[in-house]
C-alpha positions in Angstrom: 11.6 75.8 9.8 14.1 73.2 8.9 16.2 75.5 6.7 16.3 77.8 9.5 17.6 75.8 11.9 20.0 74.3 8.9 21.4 77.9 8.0 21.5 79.1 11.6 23.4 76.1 12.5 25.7 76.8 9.1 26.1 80.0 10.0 27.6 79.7 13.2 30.0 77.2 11.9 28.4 74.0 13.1 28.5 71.4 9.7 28.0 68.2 11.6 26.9 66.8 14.3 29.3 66.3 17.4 28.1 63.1 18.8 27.7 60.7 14.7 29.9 63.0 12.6 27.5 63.1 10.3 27.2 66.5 8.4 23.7 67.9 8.7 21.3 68.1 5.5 19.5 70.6 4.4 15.6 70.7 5.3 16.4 67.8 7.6 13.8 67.6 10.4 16.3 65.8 13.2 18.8 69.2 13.7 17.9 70.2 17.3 19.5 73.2 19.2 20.4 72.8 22.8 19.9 76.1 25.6 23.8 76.6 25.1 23.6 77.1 21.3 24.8 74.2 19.6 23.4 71.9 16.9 22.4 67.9 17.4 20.7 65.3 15.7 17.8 65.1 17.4 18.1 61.1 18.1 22.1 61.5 18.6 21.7 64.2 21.9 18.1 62.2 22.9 20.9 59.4 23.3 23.5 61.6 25.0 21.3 62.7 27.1 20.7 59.0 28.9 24.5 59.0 29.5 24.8 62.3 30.3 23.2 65.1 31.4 26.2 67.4 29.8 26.5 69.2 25.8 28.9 67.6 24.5 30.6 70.5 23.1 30.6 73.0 26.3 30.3 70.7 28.9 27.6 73.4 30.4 24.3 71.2 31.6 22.0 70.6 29.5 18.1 70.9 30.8 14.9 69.5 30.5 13.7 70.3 26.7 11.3 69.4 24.3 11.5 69.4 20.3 9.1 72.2 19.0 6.5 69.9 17.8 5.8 68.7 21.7 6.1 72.2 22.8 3.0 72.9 20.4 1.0 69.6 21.5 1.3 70.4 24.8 0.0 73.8 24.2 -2.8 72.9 22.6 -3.5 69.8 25.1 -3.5 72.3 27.7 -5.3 75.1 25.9 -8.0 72.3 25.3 -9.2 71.8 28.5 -9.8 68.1 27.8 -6.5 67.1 30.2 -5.3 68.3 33.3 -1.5 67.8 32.8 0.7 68.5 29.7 3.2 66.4 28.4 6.2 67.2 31.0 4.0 66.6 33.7 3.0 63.0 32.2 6.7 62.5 31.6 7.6 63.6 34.8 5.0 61.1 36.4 7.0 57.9 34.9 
Protein backbone atom coordinates (compact mmCIF):
# COMPACT_ATOMS: atom_id res chain seq x y z
CA UNK A 1 0.00 0.00 0.00
CA UNK A 2 2.84 2.20 0.66
CA UNK A 3 4.23 2.04 -2.97
CA UNK A 4 0.95 3.00 -4.03
CA UNK A 5 0.58 5.89 -2.38
CA UNK A 6 4.52 6.60 -3.21
CA UNK A 7 3.97 6.16 -7.10
CA UNK A 8 0.61 7.94 -7.07
CA UNK A 9 2.15 10.74 -5.27
CA UNK A 10 5.30 10.48 -7.93
CA UNK A 11 3.10 10.39 -10.50
CA UNK A 12 1.35 13.42 -10.11
CA UNK A 13 4.53 15.30 -9.63
CA UNK A 14 4.55 15.53 -5.82
CA UNK A 15 8.53 14.50 -4.76
CA UNK A 16 8.44 16.00 -1.27
CA UNK A 17 6.65 17.09 1.18
CA UNK A 18 5.38 20.78 1.29
CA UNK A 19 5.43 21.45 4.99
CA UNK A 20 9.62 19.56 5.90
CA UNK A 21 10.98 19.53 2.37
CA UNK A 22 11.87 16.33 2.80
CA UNK A 23 11.54 14.08 -0.47
CA UNK A 24 9.30 11.14 0.18
CA UNK A 25 10.84 7.42 0.29
CA UNK A 26 9.73 4.76 -1.19
CA UNK A 27 7.50 2.10 0.88
CA UNK A 28 7.50 4.81 3.57
CA UNK A 29 4.42 4.29 5.79
CA UNK A 30 4.06 8.39 6.89
CA UNK A 31 2.83 9.66 3.01
CA UNK A 32 -0.81 10.69 3.66
CA UNK A 33 -3.10 12.17 0.96
CA UNK A 34 -5.41 14.91 1.92
CA UNK A 35 -9.40 15.21 0.23
CA UNK A 36 -7.85 17.78 -2.24
CA UNK A 37 -5.23 15.45 -3.62
CA UNK A 38 -2.01 16.28 -2.38
CA UNK A 39 0.77 14.33 -0.54
CA UNK A 40 2.00 14.91 3.37
CA UNK A 41 4.00 13.32 5.91
CA UNK A 42 1.70 12.06 7.96
CA UNK A 43 3.26 13.80 11.27
CA UNK A 44 4.14 17.04 9.16
CA UNK A 45 0.04 17.89 8.07
CA UNK A 46 -1.09 16.11 11.78
CA UNK A 47 1.02 19.34 12.77
CA UNK A 48 -0.44 21.65 10.21
CA UNK A 49 -3.44 20.77 10.97
CA UNK A 50 -3.27 22.35 14.86
CA UNK A 51 -2.23 25.63 13.22
CA UNK A 52 -4.43 25.48 10.58
CA UNK A 53 -7.31 24.02 9.31
CA UNK A 54 -6.09 24.84 5.49
CA UNK A 55 -3.73 22.42 2.76
CA UNK A 56 -0.98 24.00 2.46
CA UNK A 57 -0.75 23.75 -1.13
CA UNK A 58 -4.44 24.79 -2.24
CA UNK A 59 -5.49 26.64 0.52
CA UNK A 60 -8.94 24.63 0.08
CA UNK A 61 -10.06 23.36 3.85
CA UNK A 62 -9.05 20.48 4.86
CA UNK A 63 -11.59 18.03 6.88
CA UNK A 64 -11.80 15.78 9.53
CA UNK A 65 -9.74 12.48 8.36
CA UNK A 66 -8.32 9.53 9.64
CA UNK A 67 -5.13 7.52 8.36
CA UNK A 68 -6.32 4.10 6.86
CA UNK A 69 -5.23 2.00 9.64
CA UNK A 70 -7.96 3.92 12.09
CA UNK A 71 -10.40 3.85 9.39
CA UNK A 72 -10.08 -0.16 9.62
CA UNK A 73 -10.03 -0.19 13.62
CA UNK A 74 -12.92 1.66 13.87
CA UNK A 75 -14.62 -0.66 11.47
CA UNK A 76 -14.00 -3.45 13.14
CA UNK A 77 -14.66 -1.79 16.72
CA UNK A 78 -17.96 -1.04 15.50
CA UNK A 79 -18.62 -4.24 13.54
CA UNK A 80 -17.73 -5.86 16.97
CA UNK A 81 -20.44 -4.99 18.92
CA UNK A 82 -18.23 -4.75 22.02
CA UNK A 83 -18.44 -0.59 21.88
CA UNK A 84 -21.01 1.67 21.21
CA UNK A 85 -18.98 4.57 19.63
CA UNK A 86 -16.06 4.40 17.13
CA UNK A 87 -13.03 6.24 17.20
CA UNK A 88 -14.37 9.78 15.80
CA UNK A 89 -16.93 9.75 18.18
CA UNK A 90 -14.41 9.14 21.15
CA UNK A 91 -12.30 11.78 19.61
CA UNK A 92 -15.06 14.01 19.22
CA UNK A 93 -16.00 13.56 22.96
CA UNK A 94 -12.43 15.15 24.21
Amino acid sequence: MEEIVYNEAINKGQTECIICKETFIEDEENIHITECGHYFHWDCIKEWRKKKNLCPLCLRELKTFWPKEVEKLNKKMKNSGLVKVGIEEMFKLK
